[in-house]
C-alpha positions as CSV (number, residue, x, y, z in Angstrom):
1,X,14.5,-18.7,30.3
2,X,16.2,-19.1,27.1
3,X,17.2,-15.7,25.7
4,X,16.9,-16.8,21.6
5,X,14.9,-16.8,18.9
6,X,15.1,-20.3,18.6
7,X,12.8,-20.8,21.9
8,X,10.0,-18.0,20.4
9,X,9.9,-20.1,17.7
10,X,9.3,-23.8,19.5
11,X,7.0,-21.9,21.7
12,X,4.8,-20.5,18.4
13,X,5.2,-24.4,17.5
14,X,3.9,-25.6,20.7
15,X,1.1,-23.2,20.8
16,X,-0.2,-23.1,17.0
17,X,-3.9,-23.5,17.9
18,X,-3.8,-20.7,20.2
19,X,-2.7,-18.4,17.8
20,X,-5.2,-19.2,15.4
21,X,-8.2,-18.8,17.7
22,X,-6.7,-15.6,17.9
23,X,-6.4,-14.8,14.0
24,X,-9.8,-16.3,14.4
25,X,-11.2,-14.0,16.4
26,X,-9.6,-10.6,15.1
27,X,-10.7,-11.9,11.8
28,X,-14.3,-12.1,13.0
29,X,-14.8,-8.6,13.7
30,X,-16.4,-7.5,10.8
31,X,-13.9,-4.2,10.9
32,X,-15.0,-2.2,7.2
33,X,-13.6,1.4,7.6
34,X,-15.3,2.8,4.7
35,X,-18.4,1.9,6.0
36,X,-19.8,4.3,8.7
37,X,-22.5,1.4,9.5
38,X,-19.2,-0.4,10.4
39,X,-18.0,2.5,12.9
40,X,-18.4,0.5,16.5
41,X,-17.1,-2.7,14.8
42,X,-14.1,-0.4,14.2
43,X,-13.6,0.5,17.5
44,X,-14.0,-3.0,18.8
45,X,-11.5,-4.2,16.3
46,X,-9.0,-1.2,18.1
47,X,-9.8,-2.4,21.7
48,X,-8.8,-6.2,20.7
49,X,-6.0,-4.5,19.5
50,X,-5.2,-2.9,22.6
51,X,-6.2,-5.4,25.1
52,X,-4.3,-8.0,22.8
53,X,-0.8,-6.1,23.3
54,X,-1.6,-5.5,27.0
55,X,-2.0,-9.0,27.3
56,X,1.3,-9.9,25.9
57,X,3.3,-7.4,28.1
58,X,3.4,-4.4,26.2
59,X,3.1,-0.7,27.5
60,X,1.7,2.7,27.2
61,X,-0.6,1.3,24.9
62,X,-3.2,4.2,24.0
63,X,-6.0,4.8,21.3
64,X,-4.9,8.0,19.1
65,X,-7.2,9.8,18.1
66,X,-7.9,10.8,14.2
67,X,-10.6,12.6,12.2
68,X,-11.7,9.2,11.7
69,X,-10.6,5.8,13.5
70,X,-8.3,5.8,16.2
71,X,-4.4,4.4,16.1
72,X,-3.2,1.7,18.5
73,X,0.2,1.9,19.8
74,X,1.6,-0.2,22.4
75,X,5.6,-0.5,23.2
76,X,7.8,-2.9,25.2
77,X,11.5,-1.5,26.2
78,X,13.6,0.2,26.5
79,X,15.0,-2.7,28.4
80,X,18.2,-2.4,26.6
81,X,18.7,1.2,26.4
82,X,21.6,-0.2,23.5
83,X,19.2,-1.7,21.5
84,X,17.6,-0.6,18.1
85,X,14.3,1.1,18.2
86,X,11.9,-0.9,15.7
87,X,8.2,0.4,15.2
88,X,5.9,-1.9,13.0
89,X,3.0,-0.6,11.2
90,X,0.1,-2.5,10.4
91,X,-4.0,-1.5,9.7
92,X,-6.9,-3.2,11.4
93,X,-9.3,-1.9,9.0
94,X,-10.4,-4.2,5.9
95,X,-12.3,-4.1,2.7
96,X,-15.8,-4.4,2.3
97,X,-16.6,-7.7,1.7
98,X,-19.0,-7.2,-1.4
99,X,-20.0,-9.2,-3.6
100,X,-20.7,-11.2,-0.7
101,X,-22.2,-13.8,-3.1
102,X,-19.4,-14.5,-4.6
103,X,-17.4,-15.7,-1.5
104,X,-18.1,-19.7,-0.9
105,X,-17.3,-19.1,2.8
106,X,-18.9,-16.1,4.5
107,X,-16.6,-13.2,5.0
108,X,-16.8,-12.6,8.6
109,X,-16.9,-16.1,9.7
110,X,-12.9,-17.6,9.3
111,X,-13.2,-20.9,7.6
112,X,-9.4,-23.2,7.5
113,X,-9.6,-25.2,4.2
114,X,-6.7,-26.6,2.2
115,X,-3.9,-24.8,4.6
116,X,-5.4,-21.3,3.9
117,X,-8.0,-19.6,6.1
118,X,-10.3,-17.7,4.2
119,X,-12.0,-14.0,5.6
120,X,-12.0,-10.8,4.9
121,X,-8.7,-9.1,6.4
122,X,-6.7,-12.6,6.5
123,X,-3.9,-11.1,4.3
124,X,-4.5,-7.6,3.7
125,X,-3.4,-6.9,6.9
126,X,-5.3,-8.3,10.0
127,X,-3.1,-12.2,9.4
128,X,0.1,-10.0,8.2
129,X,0.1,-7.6,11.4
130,X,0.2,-10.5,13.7
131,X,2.7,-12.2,12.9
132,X,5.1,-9.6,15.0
133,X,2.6,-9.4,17.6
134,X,2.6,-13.4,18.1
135,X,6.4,-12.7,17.8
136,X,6.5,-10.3,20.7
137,X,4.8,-12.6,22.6
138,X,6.7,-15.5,22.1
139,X,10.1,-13.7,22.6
140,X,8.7,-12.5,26.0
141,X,7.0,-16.1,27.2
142,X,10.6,-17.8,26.5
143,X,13.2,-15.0,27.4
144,X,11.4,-12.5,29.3
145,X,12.5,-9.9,26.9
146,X,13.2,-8.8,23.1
147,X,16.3,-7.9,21.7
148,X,15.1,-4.6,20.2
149,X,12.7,-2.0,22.1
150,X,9.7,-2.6,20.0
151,X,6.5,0.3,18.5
152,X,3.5,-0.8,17.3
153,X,1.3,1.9,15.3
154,X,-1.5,0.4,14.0
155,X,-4.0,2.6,12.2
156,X,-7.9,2.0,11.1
157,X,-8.2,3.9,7.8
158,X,-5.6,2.3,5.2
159,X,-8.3,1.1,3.4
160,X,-9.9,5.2,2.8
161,X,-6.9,6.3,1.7
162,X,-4.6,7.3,5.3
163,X,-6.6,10.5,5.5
164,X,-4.4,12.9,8.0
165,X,-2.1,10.2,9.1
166,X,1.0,11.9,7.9
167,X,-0.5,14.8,11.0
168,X,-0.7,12.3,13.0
169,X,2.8,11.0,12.1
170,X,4.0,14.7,12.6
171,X,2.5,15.3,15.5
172,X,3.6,12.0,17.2
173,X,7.1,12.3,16.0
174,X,8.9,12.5,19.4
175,X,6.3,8.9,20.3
176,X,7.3,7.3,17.0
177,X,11.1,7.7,17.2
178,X,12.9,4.1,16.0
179,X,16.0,2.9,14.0
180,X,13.9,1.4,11.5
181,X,9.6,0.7,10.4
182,X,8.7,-2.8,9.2
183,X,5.5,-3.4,7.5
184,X,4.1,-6.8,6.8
185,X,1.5,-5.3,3.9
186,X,2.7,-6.8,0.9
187,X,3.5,-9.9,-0.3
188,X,5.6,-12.8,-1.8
189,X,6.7,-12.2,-6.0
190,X,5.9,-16.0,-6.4
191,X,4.5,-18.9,-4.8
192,X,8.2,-19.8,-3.2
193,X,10.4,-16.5,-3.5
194,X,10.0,-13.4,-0.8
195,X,10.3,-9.7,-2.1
196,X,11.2,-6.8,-0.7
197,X,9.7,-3.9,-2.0
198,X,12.3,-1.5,-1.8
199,X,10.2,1.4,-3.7
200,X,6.4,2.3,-4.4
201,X,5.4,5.6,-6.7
202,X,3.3,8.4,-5.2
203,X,0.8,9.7,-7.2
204,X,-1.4,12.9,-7.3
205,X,-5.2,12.5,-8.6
206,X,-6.9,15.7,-10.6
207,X,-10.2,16.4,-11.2
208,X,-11.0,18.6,-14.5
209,X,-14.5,20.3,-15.4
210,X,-15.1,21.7,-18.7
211,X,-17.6,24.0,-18.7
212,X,-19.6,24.9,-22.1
213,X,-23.4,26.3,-22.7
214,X,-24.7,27.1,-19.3
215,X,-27.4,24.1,-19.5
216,X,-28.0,21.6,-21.9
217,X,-28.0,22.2,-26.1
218,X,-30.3,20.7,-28.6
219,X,-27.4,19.4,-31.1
220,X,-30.1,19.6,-34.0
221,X,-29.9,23.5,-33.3
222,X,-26.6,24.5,-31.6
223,X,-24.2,21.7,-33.0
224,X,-21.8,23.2,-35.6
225,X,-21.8,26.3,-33.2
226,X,-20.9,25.1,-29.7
227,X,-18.3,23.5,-28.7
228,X,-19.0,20.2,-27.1
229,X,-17.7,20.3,-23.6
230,X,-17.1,16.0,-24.3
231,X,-15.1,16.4,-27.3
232,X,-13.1,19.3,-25.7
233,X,-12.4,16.5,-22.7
234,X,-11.4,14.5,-25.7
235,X,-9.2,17.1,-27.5
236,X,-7.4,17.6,-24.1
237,X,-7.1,13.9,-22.9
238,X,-5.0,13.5,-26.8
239,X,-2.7,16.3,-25.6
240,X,-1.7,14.5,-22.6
241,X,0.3,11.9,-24.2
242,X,2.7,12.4,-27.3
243,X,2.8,9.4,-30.1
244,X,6.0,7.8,-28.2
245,X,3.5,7.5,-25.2
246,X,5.5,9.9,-23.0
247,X,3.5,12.1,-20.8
248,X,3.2,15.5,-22.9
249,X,3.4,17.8,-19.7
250,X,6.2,20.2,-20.3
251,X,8.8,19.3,-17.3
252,X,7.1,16.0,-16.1
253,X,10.4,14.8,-16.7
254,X,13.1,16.7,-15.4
255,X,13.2,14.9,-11.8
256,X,13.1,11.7,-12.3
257,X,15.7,9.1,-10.5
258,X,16.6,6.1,-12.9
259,X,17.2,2.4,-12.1
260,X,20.4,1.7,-10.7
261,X,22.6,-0.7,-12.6
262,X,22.1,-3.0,-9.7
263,X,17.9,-3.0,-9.7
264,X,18.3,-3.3,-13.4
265,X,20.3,-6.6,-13.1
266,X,17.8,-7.7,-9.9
267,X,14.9,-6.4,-12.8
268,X,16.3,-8.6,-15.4
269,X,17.0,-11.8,-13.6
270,X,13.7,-12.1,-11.7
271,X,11.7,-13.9,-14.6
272,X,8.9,-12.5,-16.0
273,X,6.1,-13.7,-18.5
274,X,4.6,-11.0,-20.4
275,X,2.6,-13.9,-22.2
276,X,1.4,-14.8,-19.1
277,X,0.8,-11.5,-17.6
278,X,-1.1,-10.1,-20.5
279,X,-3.3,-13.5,-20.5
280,X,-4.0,-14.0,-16.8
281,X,-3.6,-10.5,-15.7
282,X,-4.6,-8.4,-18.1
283,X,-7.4,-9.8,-20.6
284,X,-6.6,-7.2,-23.1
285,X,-5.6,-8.0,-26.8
286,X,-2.4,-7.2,-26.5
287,X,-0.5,-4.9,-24.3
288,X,0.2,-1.0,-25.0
289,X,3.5,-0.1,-26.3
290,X,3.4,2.7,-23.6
291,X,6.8,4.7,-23.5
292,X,9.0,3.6,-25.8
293,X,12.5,2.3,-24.9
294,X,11.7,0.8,-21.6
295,X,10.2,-2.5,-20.4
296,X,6.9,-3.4,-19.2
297,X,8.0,-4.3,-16.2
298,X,10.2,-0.7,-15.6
299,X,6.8,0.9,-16.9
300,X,5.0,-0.8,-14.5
301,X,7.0,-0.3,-11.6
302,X,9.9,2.2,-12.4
303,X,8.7,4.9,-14.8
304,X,5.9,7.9,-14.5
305,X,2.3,7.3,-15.8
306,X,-0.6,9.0,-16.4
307,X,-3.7,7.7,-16.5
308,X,-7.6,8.7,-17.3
309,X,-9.7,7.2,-14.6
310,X,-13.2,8.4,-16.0
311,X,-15.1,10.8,-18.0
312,X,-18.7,11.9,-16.8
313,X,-21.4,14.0,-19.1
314,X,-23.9,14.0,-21.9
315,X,-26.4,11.1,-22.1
316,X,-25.3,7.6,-21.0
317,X,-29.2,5.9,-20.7
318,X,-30.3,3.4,-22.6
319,X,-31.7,4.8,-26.0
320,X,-31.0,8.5,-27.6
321,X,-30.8,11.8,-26.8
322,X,-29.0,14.2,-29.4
323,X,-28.0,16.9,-26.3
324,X,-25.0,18.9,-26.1
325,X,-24.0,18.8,-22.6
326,X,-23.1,22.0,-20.8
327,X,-20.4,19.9,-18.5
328,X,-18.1,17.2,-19.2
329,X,-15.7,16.1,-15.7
330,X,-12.1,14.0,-16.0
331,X,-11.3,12.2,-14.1
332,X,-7.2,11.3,-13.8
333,X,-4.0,10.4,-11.9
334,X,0.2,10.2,-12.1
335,X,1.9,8.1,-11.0
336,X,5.0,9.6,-9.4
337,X,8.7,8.0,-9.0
338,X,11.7,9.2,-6.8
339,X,12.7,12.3,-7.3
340,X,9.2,13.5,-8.1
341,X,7.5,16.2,-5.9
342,X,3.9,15.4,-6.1
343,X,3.0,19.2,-5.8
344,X,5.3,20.6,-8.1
345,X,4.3,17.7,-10.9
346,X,0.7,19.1,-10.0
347,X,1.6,22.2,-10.8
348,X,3.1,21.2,-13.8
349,X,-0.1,19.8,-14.9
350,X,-2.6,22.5,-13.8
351,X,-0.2,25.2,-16.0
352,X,-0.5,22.5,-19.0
353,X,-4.6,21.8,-18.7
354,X,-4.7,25.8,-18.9
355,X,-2.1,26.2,-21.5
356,X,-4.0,23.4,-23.9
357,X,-7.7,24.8,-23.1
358,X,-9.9,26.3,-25.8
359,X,-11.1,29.6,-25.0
360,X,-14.6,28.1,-25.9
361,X,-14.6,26.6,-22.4
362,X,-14.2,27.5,-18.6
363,X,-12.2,24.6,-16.8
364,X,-11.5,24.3,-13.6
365,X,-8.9,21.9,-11.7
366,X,-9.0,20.4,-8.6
367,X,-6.4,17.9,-6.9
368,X,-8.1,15.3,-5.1
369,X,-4.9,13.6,-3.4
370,X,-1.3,13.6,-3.7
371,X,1.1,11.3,-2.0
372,X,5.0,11.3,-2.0
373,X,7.2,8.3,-3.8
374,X,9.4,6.4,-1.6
375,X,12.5,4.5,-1.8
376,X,14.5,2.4,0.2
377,X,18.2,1.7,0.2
378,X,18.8,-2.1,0.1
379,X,22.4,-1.8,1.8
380,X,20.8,-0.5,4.8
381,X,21.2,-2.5,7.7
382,X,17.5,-2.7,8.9
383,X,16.8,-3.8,5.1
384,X,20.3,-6.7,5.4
385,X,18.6,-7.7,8.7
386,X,15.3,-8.5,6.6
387,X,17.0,-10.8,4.0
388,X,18.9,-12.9,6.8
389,X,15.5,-13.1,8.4
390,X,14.2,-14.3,5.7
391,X,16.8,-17.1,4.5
392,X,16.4,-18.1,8.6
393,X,12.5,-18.2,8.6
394,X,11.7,-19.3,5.0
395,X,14.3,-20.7,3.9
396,X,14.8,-18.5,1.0
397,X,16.8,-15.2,0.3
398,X,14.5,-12.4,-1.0
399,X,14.4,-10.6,-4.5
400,X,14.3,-6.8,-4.2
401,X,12.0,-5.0,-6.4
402,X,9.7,-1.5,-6.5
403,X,5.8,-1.4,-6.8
404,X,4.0,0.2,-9.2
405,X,1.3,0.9,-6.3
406,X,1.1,3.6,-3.7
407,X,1.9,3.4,0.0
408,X,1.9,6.6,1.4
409,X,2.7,6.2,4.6
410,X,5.8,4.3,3.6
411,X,7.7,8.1,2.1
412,X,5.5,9.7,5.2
413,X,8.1,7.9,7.6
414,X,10.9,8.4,5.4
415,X,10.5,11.8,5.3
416,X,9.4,12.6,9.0
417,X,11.3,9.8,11.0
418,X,14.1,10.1,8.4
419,X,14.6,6.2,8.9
420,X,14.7,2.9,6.6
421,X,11.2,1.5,6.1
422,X,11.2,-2.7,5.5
423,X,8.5,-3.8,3.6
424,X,8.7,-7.7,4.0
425,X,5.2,-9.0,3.3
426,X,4.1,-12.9,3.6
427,X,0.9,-13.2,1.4
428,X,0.5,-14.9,-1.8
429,X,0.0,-13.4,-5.5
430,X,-3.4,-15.6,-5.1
431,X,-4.4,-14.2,-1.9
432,X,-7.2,-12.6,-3.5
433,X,-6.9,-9.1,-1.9
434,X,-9.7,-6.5,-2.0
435,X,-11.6,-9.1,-3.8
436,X,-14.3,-12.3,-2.7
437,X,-12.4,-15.4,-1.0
438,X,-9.5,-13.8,0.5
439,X,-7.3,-16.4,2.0
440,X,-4.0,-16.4,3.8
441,X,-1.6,-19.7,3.9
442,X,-1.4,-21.0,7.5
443,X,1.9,-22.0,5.9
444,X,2.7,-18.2,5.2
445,X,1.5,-17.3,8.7
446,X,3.4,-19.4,10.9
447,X,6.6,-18.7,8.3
448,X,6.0,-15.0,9.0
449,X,5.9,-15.2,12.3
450,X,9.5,-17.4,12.8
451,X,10.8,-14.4,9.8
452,X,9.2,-11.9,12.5
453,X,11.1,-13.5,15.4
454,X,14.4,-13.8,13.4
455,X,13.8,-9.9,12.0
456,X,14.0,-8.1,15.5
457,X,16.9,-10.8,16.3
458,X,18.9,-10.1,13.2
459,X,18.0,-5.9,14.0
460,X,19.6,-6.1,17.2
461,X,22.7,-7.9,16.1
462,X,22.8,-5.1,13.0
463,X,22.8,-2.5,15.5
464,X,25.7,-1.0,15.7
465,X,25.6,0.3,12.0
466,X,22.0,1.2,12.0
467,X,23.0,5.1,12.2
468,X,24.6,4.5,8.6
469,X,20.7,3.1,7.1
């Protein structure tokens, strides 16, 4: 057997309808994680897992258990005992498909048109994860072996928010050691140029209740002596932003890691259309100064937010009712950059929502989620050995950038395996994600998979300066 990744890749070549009745068939199982009427389609989707990396030639494959789905983990190695530990994390679990009239294929039922294949999961993350898998596999058909020893933690609840997987992570620590984490969750900054995300914000998500009267008010009788628990919201919501759009929470600031000089100049020669973005993206009439003195793009991406997600009380029917509401709720969220701590900018903002409360009022604050910001170094080797793979699979070098989203598993194995995390993503910007008529380029897939084959080729040769990432 040839030991390269030149023969995985002819053999992926040779065998292209296999591996899409196989995307196929994962795709099929209707796998919805938020959905307990979905709950043994979850656990099939796990077993295909399972009995798809046993077939392949991994080992001590296993079904962890969580408060909700279980993780698959499979390995293959240490054959080497030299080689670089690499563990990939992916999520079988999908959004619900709904509106399901909206899709012009159904969701569950993998249609191929115009080089994409369109179902729920294709690229967000069911198409994504397999690309390594189907690179696993095609290593070990050709050579017998990989060049790295390889981990595969797949989990079932991405798509509810990770609930407990950082225990998990924890508790698993010693299972999950590795050189480096690669996750294929992400995607492509244009229709021709990869990205590596090399940073995503955490985020920490309040809810407030204002408490007035102790039921409802006639306004005809009380107003002009109450104080309306949805104007209060409204009085407080003004104090949370000053008139240079900064966040107004004393503090908020102090930790905050700015753009190097070199993701500046990697900012500012990646084009970007604001034109475009506030016309195709956004829909609004024009776009929000925000805080003054940086970009649009650095605000989206780079810089602290805080946003107002929704406000509940009063009457909201159709028609009148002139009632003074005894409750009004907020409902809001930061989002947090490196070197943010999640619970001390909570903190922060519980000691501010009771500083700026009338005493006309009981509130009460509660933190519905928090999650750390992450980010990556680029010079480490695991990340180098992503941008050769890519140049060798797609013919392109990648663009670095962060994302204004949150990943929280991605600063969860920062901090607990204390190793590089590669986020090197194949879909598309059109992909559709979490909406009808998801789709994944057949194109992208088979391009991920030769990236995936040339990654764990390129981690093995990086090896010897891996301890340095």
């Amino acid at each position: 057997m040839r030991s390269s990744p030149q023969a995985a890749i002819e053999y992926v070549a040779t065998n292209q309808t296999y591996y899409l009745q196989q995307l196929v068939e994962f795709l099929r199982i209707p796998s919805v994680g938020t959905s307990p009427a979905h709950r043994a389609d979850m656990a099939r989707a796990a077993q295909w897992l399972a009995s798809f990396m046993e077939h392949i030639g991994l080992h001590s494959i296993q079904l962890i258990p969580t408060d909700l789905h279980p993780v698959v983990y499979g390995v293959w190695g240490p054959d080497d005992p030299e080689a670089p530990t690499l563990l990939v994390y992916g999520h079988y679990d999908v959004q619900p498909a709904d509106p399901e009239e909206q899709w012009h294929t159904p969701p569950f039922e993998p249609t191929i048109q115009d080089g994409n294949i369109y179902a729920r999961g294709a690229s967000d993350d069911k198409g994504q994860l397999l690309t390594h898998l189907i690179a696993a596999e095609a290593y070990l058909r050709t050579s017998g072996k990989l060049p790295v020893t390889l981990k595969f933690f797949i989990e079932g609840q991405e798509e509810c928010g990770s609930a407990g997987l950082e225990d998990v992570i924890q508790q698993h620590r010693a299972l999950l050691t590795c050189d480096a984490v690669a996750i294929s969750d992400d995607g492509f900054w244009d229709a021709t140029t990869p990205k590596i995300t090399i940073g995503t914000r955490g985020l920490v998500y309040f809810e407030v209740e204002i408490q007035g009267p102790q039921h409802d008010l006639h306004s005809g009788i009380y107003g002009g002596a109450v104080h309306n628990p949805l104007q209060v919201a409204a009085e407080m919501i003004a104090q949370l932003h000053d008139a240079q759009g900064r966040v107004a929470i004393p503090g908020f600031y102090t930790r905050i890691q700015p753009l190097s000089p070199e993701e500046r100049h990697e900012m500012e020669r990646i084009p970007f259309d604001e034109e475009r973005f506030l016309r195709e993206e956004v829909g609004a009439p024009a776009l929000w100064s925000g805080e003054l003195g940086y970009s649009v793009r650095e605000r989206i991406t780079a810089r602290p937010t805080l946003e107002i997600h929704g406000i509940r009380g009063g009457f909201v029917a159709d028609g009148q009712k002139t009632v003074i509401p005894a409750k009004a709720t907020i409902k809001l969220s930061m989002r947090l950059v490196p070197d943010q701590d999640p619970l001390e900018i909570a903190q922060l903002f519980e000691e501010h929502i009771r500083r700026i409360a009338p005493p006309t009022v009981r509130v009460s604050v509660r933190r519905l989620s928090y999650a750390y910001p992450a980010l990556v170094d680029r010079r480490a080797p695991a990340i180098q050995a992503a941008v050769e793979a890519y140049r060798l699979g797609f013919g392109t070098a990648p663009v670095f950038l962060r994302s204004g989203g949150t990943l929280p598993v991605v600063a969860d194995f920062i901090r607990i395996l204390n190793v590089p995390v590669v986020m090197m993503g194949f879909g598309l910007p059109d992909d559709n994600l979490h909406a009808p008529n998801e789709k994944l380029s057949l194109a992208q897939f088979f391009g991920g998979i030769r990236t995936a084959i040339h990654f764990m080729a390129c981690l093995a040769r990086q090896s010897t300066s891996l301890g340095s990432g």
